[in-house]
C-alpha positions in Angstrom: 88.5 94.8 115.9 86.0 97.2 115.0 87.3 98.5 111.0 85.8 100.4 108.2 86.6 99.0 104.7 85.7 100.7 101.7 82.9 99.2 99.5 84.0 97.7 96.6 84.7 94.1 95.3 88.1 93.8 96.1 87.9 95.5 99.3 89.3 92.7 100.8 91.0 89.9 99.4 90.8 85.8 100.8 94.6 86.1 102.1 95.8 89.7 101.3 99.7 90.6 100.7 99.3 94.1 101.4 97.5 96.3 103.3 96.1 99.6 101.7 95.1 102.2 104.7 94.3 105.5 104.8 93.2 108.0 107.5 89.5 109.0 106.0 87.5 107.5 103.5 88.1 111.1 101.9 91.7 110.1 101.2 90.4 107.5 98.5 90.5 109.8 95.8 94.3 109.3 96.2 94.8 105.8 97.8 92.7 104.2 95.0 95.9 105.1 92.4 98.1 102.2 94.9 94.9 100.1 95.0 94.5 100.4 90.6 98.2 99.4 91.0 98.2 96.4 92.6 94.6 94.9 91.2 96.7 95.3 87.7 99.4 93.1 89.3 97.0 90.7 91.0 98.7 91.0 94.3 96.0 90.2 97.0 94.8 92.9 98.8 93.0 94.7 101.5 91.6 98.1 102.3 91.1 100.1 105.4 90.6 103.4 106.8 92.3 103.2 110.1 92.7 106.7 111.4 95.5 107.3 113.7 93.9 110.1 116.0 90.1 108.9 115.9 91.0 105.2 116.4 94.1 104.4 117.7 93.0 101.3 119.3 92.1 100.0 116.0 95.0 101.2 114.4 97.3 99.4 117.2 95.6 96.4 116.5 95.8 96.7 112.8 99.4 97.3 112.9 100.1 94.6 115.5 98.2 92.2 113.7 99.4 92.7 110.3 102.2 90.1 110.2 100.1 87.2 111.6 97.6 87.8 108.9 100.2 87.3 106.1 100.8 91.0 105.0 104.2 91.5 103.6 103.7 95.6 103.1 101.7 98.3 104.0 100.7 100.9 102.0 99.8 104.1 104.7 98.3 107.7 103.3 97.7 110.4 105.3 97.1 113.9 105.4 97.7 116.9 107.4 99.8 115.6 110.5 100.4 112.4 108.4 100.6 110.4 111.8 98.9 106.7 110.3 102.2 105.6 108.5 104.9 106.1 111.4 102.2 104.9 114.1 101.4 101.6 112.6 105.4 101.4 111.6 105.6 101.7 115.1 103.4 98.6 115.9 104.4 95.9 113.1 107.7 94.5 111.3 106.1 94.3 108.0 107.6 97.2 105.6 105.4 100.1 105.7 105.2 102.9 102.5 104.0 105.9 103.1 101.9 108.1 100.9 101.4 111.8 101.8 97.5 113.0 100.8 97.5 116.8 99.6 95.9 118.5 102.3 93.4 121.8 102.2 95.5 124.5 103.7 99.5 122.9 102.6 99.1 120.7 99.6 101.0 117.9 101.0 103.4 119.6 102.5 102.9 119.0 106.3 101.8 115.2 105.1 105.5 114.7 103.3 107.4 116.2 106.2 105.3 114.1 108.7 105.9 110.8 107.3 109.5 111.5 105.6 111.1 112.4 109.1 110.6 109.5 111.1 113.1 109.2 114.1 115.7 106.5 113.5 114.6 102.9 113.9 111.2 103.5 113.0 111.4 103.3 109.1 108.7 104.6 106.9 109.5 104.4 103.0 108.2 108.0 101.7 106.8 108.6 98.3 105.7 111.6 96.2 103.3 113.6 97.2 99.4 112.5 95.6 98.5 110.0 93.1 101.8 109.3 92.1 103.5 108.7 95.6 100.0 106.5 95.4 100.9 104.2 92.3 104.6 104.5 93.2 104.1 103.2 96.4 102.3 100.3 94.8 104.9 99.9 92.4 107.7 99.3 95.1 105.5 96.9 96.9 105.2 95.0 93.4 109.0 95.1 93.1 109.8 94.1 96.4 107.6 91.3 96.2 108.7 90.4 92.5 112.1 89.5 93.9 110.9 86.0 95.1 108.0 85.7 92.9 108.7 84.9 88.9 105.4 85.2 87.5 105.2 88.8 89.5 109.0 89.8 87.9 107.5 89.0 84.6 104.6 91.3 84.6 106.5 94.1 86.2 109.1 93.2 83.4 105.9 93.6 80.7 104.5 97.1 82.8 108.1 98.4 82.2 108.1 97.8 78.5 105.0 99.1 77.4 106.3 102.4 79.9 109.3 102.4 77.3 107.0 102.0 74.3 104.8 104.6 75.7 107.8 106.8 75.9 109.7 105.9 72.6 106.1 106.8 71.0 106.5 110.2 72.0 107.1 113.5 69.7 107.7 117.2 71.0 104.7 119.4 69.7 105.5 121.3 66.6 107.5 124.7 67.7 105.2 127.7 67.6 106.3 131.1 66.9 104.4 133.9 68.6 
């Protein structure tokens, strides 16, 4: 299968959990928020651009493949017509989260309402729009996964704390009077 992968040490893990794809390498700048997510879990990965429209072929095989090779999510972003996450939904079993990329002319828009209304019996889990649908998306991957893994549960456990301490820590500004 002919692939792109992005260059960077954990591009692609020995025997990776989830898949991380995205339709253009330009579509990093968001994706790499779900990647930064799950390298702080230590949940085996992989990443991929697999564009719907300039390689379906590739993306066919991708998604057809993706439950041989071990994947237990896929985390999809896409911009514009948004068509990666409900195509490769279309070609595997394994639970696929989908990530809208803000686009040039919409912000998102047309990439949320692509992926959110899939037709029914081809699920695609949507999430926010951007970097936090990104990390998000990552996040539900580590949660589902956490439910039959204890060492997993215990470090989303930890993540969630220091989120509460982070919070608790917080003071409103002082009031200013114009």
């Amino acid at each position: 299968m002919a692939e792109f992968t992005i260059d960077t040490p954990t591009a692609v893990s020995a025997s990776p959990l989830v898949g991380v794809i995205m339709g253009s390498s330009s579509d990093w700048e968001v994706m790499q928020h779900a990647a930064a997510i799950l390298e702080e879990f230590g949940v085996p990965h992989e990443l991929r651009v697999v564009s719907a429209h300039r390689m379906p072929q590739q993306m066919a095989e991708y998604g057809s493949g993706a439950a041989g090779r071990g994947l237990r999510a896929i985390i999809a972003g896409a911009g514009g017509a948004a068509h990666l996450p409900g195509m490769v939904a279309a070609f595997t079993p394994v639970p696929v989260y989908g990530v809208p990329v803000p686009s040039k002319y919409l912000r998102g828009e047309d990439s949320l309402y692509s992926i959110v209304q899939m037709p029914k019996g081809v699920p695609v889990a949507t999430f926010a729009i951007g970097e936090a649908g990104a990390a998000n998306a990552a996040l539900h991957v580590v949660a589902c996964l956490a439910t039959t893994d204890a060492g997993l549960r215990r470090k989303l456990e930890e993540f969630r704390a220091r989120q509460t301490q982070a919070a608790q820590a917080m003071t409103v500004p002082p009031h200013v009077t114009l």
